[in-house]
C-alpha positions as CSV (number, residue, x, y, z in Angstrom):
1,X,-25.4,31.8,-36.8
2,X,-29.0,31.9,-37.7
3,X,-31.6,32.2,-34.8
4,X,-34.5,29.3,-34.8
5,X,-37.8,29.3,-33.3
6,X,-37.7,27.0,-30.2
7,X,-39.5,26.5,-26.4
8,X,-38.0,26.6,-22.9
9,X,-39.5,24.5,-20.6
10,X,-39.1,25.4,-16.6
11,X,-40.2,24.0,-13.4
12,X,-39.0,25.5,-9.9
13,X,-39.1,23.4,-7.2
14,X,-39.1,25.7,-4.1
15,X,-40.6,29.1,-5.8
16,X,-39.7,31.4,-2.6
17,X,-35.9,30.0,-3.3
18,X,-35.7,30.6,-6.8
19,X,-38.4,32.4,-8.3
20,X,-36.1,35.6,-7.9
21,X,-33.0,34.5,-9.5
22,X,-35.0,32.7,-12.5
23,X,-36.7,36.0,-13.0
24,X,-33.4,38.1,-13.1
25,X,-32.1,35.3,-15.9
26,X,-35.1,35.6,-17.8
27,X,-35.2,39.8,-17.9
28,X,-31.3,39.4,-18.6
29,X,-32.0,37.1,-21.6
30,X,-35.4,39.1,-22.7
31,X,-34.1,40.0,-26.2
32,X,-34.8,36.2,-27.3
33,X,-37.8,35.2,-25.2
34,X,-41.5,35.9,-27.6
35,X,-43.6,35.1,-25.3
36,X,-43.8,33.5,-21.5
37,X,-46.7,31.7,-19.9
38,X,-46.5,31.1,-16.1
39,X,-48.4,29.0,-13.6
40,X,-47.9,28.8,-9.8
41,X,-48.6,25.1,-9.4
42,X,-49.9,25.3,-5.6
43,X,-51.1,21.8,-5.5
44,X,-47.8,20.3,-6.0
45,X,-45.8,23.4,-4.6
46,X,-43.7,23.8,-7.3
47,X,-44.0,26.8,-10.7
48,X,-43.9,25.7,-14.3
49,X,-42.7,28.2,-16.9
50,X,-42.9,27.9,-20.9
51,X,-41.2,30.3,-23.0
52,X,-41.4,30.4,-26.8
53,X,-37.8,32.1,-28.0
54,X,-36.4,32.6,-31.4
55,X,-32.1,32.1,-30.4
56,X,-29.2,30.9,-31.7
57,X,-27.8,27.8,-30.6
58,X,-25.3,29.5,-28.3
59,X,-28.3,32.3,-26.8
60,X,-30.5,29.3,-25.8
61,X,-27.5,27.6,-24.1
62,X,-26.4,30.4,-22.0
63,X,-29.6,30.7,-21.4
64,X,-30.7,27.1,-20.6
65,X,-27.3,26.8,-18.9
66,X,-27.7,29.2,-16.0
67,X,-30.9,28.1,-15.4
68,X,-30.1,24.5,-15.0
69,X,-27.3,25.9,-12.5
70,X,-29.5,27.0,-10.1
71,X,-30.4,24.8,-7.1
72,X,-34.2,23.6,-7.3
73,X,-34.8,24.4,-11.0
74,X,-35.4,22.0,-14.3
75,X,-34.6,22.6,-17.6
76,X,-35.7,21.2,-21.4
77,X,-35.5,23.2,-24.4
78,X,-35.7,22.5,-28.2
79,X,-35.1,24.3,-31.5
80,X,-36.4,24.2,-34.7
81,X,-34.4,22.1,-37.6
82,X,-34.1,24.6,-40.0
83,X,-34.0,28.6,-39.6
């Protein structure tokens, strides 16, 4: 299966909650993330995430997939078209 270039979008509700876990997902699934921006959003107590990854189909969505599990966090990816 060919990997694509895609992005990861994630926003944690309660960060003392689920920062941790999100964190241990992210360092498990490190092989496919190329870069990772981060942003405490104090104002609105809540912590956005972007990652750019480069995945196959089935690497985003066991990535995506445990993510969206967890209690408090949101999920949106995309991929490109075409390898």
């Amino acid at each position: 299966m060919d990997k694509r270039v895609g992005f990861v979008g994630i926003i944690i509700e309660d960060r003392k909650k689920a920062a941790h876990e999100v964190n241990d997902l992210l360092s498990e699934h490190g092989d496919i993330i190329v870069a990772r921006v981060g942003l405490p959003y104090r104002e609105r107590h809540c912590s956005v995430i972007t990652l750019i990854v480069d995945a196959t189909t089935d690497e985003l969505g066991a990535l995506t997939g445990k993510l969206g599990a967890l209690d408090g966090v949101s999920v949106k990816s995309a991929l490109t078209k075409a390898g």
